[in-house]
N, C-alpha and C positions, 0 to 999 in steps of 0.2 A: 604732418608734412607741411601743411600752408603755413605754421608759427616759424619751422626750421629756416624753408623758403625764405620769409618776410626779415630773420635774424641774419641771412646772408647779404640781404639787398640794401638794407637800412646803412649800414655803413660804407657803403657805394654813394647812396642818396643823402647821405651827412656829412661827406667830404666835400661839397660846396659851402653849404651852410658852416661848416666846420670852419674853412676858410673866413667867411665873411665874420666868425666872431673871434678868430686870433687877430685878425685887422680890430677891429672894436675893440679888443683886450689892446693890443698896441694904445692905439689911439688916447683909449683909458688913461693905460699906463703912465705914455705924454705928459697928459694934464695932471695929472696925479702928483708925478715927479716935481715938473716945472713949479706947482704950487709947492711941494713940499720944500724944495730947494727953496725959493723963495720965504718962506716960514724958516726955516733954520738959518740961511745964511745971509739975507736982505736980500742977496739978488737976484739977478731977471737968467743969467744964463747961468748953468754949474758948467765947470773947469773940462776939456776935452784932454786926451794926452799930450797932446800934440802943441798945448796953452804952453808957453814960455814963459810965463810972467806966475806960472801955478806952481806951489810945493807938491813933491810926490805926497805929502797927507791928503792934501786936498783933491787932486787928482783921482786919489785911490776910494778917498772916502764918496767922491760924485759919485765913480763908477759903482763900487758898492751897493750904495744907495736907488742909485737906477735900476741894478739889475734885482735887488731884493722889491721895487716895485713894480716893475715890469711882470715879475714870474708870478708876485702877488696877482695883478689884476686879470693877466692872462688865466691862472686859475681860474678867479671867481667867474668870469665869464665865460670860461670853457664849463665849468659847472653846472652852471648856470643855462645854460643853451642843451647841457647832456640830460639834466633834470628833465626840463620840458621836453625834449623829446620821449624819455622813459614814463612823462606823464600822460601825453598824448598816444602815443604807440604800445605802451607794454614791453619795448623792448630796448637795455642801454645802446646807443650808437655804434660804440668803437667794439670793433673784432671780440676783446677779452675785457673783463672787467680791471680794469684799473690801467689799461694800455692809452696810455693819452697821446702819443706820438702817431700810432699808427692807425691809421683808418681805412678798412676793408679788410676782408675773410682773409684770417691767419696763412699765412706761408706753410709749404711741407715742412714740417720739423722746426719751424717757429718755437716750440718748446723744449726742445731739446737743452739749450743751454740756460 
């Protein structure tokens, strides 16, 4: 009964922390990006849509680039924060094993589809 309890509340009490390390995965992400841009193309900013002076290759290939490091670091840091809590508690964070979007006790019929 008290391990059931403690698998109900824990993803209540990990949706803060939860929080604070998609911010850190952002952030990551940021510096992550801006160096690699930098290392590939020489410069200090990558291309926005909105750049007028930017070919659609170049455009496409920033956004690309950003979001393939963005979901990377988000990953490891959500990983990375899920780990330790299953190492300290005994129990993973999120509602189901592999549910990384949602945090807290499954919906009625959540499984359904």
């Amino acid at each position: 009964m008290a391990k059931s309890r403690k698998k109900l509340k824990l993803p209540l009490v990990y949706a803060p922390l939860g929080l604070v390390l998609s911010w850190a995965g952002g952030a990551l992400g940021a510096l992550v990006f801006r160096r690699t841009w930098r290392a590939l193309r020489g410069e200090e900013d990558a291309p926005t849509a909105l750049d007028r002076n930017r070919g659609w290759g170049e455009v496409l290939l920033g956004a690309a680039l950003q979001g393939a490091v963005f979901a990377v670091a988000r990953s490891a840091v959500d990983r990375t924060g899920a780990t330790a809590i299953e190492r300290s508690t005994g129990v993973w964070p999120t509602a189901r094993k592999g549910d990384r979007d949602r945090v807290g006790p499954p919906s009625a019929g959540s499984d359904a589809a």
